[in-house]
C-alpha positions in Angstrom: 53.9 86.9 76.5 55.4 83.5 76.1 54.9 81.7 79.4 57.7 78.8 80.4 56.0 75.9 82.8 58.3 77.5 85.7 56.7 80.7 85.4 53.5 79.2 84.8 54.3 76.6 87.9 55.5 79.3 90.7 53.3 82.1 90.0 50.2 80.2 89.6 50.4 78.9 93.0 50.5 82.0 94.2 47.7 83.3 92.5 45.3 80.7 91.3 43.2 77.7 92.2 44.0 74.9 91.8 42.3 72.0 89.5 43.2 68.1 89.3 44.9 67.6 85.5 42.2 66.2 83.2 44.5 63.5 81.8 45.5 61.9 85.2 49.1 61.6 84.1 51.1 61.1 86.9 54.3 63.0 84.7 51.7 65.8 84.2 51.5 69.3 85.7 48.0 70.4 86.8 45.7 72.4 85.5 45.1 76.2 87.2 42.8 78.6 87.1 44.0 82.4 87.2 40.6 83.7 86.5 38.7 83.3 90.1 42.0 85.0 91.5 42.8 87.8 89.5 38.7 88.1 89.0 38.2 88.4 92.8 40.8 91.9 92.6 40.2 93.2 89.9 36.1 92.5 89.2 35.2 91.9 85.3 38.7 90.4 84.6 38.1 87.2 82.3 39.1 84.0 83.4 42.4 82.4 82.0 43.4 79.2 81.8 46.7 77.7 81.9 47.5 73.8 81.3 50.8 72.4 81.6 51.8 69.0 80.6 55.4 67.1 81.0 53.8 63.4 79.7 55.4 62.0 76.7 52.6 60.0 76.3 50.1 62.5 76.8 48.0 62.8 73.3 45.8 66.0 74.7 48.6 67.9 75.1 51.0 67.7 71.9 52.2 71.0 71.0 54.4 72.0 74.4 56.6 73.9 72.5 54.3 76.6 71.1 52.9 79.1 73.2 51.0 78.0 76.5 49.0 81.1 77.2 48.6 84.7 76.2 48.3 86.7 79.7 47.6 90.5 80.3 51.7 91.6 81.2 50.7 94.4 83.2 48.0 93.0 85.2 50.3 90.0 86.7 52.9 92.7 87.1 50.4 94.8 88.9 49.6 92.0 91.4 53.2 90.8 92.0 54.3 94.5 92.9 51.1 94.6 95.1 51.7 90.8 96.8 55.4 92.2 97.3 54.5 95.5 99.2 51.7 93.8 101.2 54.4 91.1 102.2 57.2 94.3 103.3 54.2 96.0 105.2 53.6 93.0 107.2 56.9 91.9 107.7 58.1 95.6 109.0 54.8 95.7 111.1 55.4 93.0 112.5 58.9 93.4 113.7 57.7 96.5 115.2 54.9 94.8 117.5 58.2 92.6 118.7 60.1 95.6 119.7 56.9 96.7 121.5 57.4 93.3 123.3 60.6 92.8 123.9 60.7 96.5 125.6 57.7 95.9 127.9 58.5 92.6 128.4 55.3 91.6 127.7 53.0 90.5 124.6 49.8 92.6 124.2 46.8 92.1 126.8 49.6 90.0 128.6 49.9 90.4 132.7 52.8 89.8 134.0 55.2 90.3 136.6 58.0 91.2 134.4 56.2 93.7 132.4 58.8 97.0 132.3 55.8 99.2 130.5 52.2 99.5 129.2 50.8 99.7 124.7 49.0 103.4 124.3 47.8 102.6 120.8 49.5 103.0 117.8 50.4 105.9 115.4 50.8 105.9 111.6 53.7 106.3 109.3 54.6 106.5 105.8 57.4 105.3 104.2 59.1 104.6 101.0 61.0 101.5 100.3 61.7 100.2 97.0 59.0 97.8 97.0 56.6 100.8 97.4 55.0 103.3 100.0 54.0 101.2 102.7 52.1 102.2 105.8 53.6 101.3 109.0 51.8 101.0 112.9 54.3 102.6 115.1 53.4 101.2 119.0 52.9 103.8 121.5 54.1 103.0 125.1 53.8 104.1 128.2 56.9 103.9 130.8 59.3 103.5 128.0 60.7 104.9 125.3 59.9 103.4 121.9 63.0 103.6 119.7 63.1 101.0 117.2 66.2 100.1 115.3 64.1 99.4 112.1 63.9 102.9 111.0 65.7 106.0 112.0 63.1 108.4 113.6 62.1 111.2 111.3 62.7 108.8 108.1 60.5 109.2 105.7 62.4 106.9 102.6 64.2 103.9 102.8 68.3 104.3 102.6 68.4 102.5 99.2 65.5 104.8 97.7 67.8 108.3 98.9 70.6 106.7 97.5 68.6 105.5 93.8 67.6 109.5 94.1 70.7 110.4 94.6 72.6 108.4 91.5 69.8 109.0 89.1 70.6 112.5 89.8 74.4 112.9 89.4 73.9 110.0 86.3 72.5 112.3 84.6 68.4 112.1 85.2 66.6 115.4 85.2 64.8 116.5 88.3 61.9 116.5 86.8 62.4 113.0 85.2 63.2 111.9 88.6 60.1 113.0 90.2 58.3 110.6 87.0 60.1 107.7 87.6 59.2 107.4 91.6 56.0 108.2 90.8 56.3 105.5 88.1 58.4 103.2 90.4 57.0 103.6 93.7 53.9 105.3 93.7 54.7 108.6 95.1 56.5 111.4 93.6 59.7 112.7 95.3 59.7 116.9 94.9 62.2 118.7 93.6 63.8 120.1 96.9 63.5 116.7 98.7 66.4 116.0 95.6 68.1 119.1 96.3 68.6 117.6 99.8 69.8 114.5 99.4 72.6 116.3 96.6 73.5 118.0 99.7 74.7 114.6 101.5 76.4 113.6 98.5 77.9 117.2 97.8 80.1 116.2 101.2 81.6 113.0 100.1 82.6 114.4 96.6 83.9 117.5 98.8 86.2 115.5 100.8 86.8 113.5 97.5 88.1 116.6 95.6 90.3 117.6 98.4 91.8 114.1 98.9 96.2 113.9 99.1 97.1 112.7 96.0 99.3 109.4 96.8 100.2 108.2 93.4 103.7 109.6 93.7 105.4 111.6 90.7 103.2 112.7 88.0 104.8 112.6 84.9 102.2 114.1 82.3 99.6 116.3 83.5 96.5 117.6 81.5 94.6 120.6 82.2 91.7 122.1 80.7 89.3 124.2 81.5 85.3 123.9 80.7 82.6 126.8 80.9 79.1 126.6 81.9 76.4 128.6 82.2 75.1 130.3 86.3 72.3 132.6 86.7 73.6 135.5 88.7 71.4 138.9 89.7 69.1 137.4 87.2 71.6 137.6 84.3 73.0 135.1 82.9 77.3 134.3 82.6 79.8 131.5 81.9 81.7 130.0 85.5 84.9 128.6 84.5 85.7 125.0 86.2 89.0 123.8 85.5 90.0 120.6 85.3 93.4 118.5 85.9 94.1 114.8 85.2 97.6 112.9 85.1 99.2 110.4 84.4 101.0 108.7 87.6 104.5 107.0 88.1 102.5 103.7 87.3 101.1 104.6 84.0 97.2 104.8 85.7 95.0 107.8 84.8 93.9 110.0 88.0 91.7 112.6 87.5 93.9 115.1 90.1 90.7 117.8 90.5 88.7 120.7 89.6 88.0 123.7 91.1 86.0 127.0 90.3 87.4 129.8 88.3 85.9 132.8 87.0 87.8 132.9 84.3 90.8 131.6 83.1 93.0 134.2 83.9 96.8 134.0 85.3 95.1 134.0 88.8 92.9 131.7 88.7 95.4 129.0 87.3 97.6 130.2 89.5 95.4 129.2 92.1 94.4 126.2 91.1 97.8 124.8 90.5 99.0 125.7 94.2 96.1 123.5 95.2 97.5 121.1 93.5 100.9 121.2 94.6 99.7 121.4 98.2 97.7 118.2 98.0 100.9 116.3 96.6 101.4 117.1 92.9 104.9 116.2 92.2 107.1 115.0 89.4 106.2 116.6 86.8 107.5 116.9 83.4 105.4 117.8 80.7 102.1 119.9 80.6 99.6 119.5 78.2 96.6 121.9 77.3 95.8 124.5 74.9 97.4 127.5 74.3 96.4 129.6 77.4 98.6 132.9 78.2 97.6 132.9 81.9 97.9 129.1 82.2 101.2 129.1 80.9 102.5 132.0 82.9 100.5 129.9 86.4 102.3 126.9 85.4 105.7 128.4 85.0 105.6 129.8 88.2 103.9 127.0 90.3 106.1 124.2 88.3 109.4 125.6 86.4 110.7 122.4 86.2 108.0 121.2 83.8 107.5 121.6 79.7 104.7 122.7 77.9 103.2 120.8 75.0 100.2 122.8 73.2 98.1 120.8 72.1 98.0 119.7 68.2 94.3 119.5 67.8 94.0 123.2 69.0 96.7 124.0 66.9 95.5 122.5 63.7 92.1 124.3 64.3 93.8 127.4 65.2 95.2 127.1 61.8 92.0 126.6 60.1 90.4 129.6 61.0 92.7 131.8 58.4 92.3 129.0 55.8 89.3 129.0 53.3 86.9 125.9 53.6 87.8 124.2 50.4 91.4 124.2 51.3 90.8 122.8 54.6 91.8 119.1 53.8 94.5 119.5 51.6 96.3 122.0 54.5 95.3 119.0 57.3 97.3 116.6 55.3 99.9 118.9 55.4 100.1 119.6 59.1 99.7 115.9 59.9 102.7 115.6 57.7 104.7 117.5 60.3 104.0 115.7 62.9 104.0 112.5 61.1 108.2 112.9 61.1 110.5 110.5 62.9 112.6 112.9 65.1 112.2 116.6 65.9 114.8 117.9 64.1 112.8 116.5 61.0 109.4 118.3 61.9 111.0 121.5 62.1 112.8 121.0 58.5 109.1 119.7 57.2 107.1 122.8 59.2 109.3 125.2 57.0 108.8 123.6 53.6 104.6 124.0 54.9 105.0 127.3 55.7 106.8 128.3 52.3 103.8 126.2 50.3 101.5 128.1 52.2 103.2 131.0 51.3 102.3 130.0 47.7 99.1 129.2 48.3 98.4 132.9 49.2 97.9 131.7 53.2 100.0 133.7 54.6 98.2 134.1 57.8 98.2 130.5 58.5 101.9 130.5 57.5 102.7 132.9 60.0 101.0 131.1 62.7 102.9 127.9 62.1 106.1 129.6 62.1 105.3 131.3 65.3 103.5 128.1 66.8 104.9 125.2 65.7 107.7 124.5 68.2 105.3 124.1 71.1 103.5 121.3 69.4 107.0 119.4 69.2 107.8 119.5 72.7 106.5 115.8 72.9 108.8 114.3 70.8 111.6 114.8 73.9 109.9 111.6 75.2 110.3 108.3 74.6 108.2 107.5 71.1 106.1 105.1 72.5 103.9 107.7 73.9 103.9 110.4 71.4 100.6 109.5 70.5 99.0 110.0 73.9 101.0 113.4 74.8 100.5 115.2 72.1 97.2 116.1 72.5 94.8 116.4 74.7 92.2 114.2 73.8 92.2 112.0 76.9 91.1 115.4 79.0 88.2 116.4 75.7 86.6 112.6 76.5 86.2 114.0 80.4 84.9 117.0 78.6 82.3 115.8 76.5 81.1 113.7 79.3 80.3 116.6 82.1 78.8 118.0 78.7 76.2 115.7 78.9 75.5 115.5 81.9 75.4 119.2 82.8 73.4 119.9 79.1 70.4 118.3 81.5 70.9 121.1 83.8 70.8 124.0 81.4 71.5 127.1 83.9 73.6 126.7 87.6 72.2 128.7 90.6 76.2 129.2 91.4 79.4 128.5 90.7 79.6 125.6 94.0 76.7 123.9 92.3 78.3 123.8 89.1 81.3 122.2 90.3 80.1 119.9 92.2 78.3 118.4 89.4 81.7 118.1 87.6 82.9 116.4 90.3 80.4 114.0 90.6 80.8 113.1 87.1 85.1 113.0 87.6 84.4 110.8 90.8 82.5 108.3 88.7 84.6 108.3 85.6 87.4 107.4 88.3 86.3 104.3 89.8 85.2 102.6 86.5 87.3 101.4 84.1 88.8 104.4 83.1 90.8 104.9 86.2 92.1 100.9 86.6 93.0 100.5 83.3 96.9 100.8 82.6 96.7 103.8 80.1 100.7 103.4 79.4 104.2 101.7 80.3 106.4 104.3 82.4 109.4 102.2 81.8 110.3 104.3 78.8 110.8 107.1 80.7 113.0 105.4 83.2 115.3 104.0 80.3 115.1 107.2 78.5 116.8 108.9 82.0 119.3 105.9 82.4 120.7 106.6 78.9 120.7 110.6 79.2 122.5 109.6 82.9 
């Protein structure tokens, strides 16, 4: 470890003992002894020495810019952690003995006129701060009440440590890697249900999160998609459905609009969800995109008949795949891109025939049938202005969401229920929000308007 003279400067007058420089420069540092210090802790240590030199005309010392000293890292760690949670200990001790005072009115052994009650010893208490585990000396009194304002009574971790818990957690960190690093951090290991608790605090904010009013006006595109994940139920295991809605709002900023817990995705539970939706403000809508889903589609016709549906072209091109042999795969990929590759719709349609009769020829007849039947509600897109063709035609910007609850839930493995399940999605949608992803302009709505002014 490479040791710069302000390290060596502010730590060693903490720690060592100190030694007039041998050179009597008057531009010179000193010379310090670490070993009676650190030897005096931790017993057999060996002494290390540390001289520092600024003079340019010092001849002893010639080679500043080469390493000063080779120290034990973990040892000087050891003792600053240590020197830090001896100094909190104090310092909260000691702001506890004045509350004793300033409520009797009286410092300790003091007689006085004024004195309002009388000390009764002290009790012990542990608690966690991020410094450490520090042991505090709680006054007893007699004739008043002893309510401090340093800690909440009962409180057994510092508010920053909960909330460290808390984000490790719903970042991603195991439970069990959570336990390791407070025992690695702070010296004591936090259980697995004392994490389980603390979720439970945060499991209100997200709730009141997820059922927020949506405020961002008209919702032009909306993507929906829905993600399963594993809950242990009776002892057996099945998939919980949690579907998921994002938009796109009247301002061109990305909102993630909810998520809420389906068994399956059936007509009903769509239909469900999207009423939510529509009861918390969903408005404006114009184009859906997802994949193909009968009992979405049916939900959303109901719920919204004023807005489109565009099926997504990466489902559709994978849908496609499944009839076609593997060392065809490529060539019919270039072929499909080619479709949607055309400058008007009108186009695509003309190009999606000629495919269909090459596949024909091919001997793919099952993957010509299903562009035939198909191919019109991947074109619904081009309706909108071109300049964001690329960003509604698919639903890529929902799959990113996707693959991110993926990961974190993949830590999980199994949900106890379905509510647990989705409020870890929503944990992950709430953070994803308030980064960059949600204050970035993801496109300009003034196509749209100019696109309605010219059909007007």
């Amino acid at each position: 470890m490479l040791l710069c003279k302000e390290f060596c400067v502010f730590y060693t007058k903490i720690l060592c003992n100190f030694v007039p420089c041998s050179s009597r420069h008057a531009e010179c540092k000193n010379l310090f002894s670490l070993g009676s210090s650190l030897g005096s802790s931790l017993g057999s240590s060996p002494q290390v020495t540390i001289r520092l030199c600024i003079s340019n005309r010092c001849t002893q010392h010639k080679t500043m810019s080469e390493k000063i000293v080779q120290l034990n890292e973990e040892v000087i760690k050891g003792q600053l952690k240590e020197l830090v949670r001896g100094s909190v200990e104090e310092t909260l001790n000691g702001l506890l003995e004045a509350e004793a005072e300033k409520l009797t009115q009286a410092g300790r052994y003091e007689r006085s006129e004024q004195r309002q009650g009388y000390r009764s010893g002290h009790y012990n208490r542990n608690l966690m701060t991020t410094a450490g585990e520090v042991k505090l000396h709680v006054p007893r009194l007699k004739g008043v009440t002893f309510e401090t304002a340093i800690i909440e009574r009962y409180r057994r971790r510092e508010s920053s440590v909960e909330e460290a818990l808390m984000e490790m957690y719903l970042a991603g960190v195991s439970v069990r890697r959570v336990e390791d690093i407070t025992e690695a951090l702070w010296g004591c290991k936090v259980s697995s249900s004392t994490i389980s608790e603390l979720n439970k605090k945060a499991y209100e904010h997200i709730e009141q999160w997820r059922n927020r009013p949506l405020k961002g006006g008209k919702y032009p595109y909306v993507y929906v998609d829905g993600i399963y994940l594993k809950r242990n139920w009776g002892g057996e295991y099945e998939n919980v459905a949690i579907l998921v809605a994002i938009a796109v709002n009247e301002d061109g900023y990305r909102e993630v609009l909810g998520a809420a817990e389906g068994m399956k995705e059936d007509k009903e539970s769509w239909k469900e969800f999207f009423q939510w939706l529509r009861n918390r403000g969903l408005k404006g809508i114009k184009l859906i995109v997802g994949d193909k889903c009968l009992g979405m589609l049916e939900a959303a016709g109901e719920v919204f008949p004023e807005s489109r549906y565009q099926r997504c072209v990466v489902h559709f091109y994978r849908n496609v795949f499944s009839t076609v042999p593997r060392a065809k795969i490529k060539q019919v990929a270039l072929m499909l891109k080619a479709i949607h590759a055309q400058e008007n719709k009108g186009a695509a349609r003309k190009k999606a025939e000629a495919v269909a009769e090459e596949l024909r020829n091919m001997k793919l007849k099952e993957a010509s049938k299903k562009i035939c039947d198909s191919i019109e509600e991947t074109l619904t897109y081009m309706d909108f202005p071109p300049e964001h063709w690329q960003k509604i035609r698919t639903n890529n910007v929902i799959e990113r969401l996707n693959r991110e609850i993926r990961r974190r839930t993949r830590v999980v493995g199994t949900f106890p229920d379905g509510h647990s399940a989705l409020m870890l999605v929503c944990a992950r949608l709430r953070h994803v929000a308030g980064t960059q992803w949600g204050g970035k302009k993801y496109m300009s709505m003034k196509y749209i308007e100019m696109q309605e002014d010219e059909a007007g």
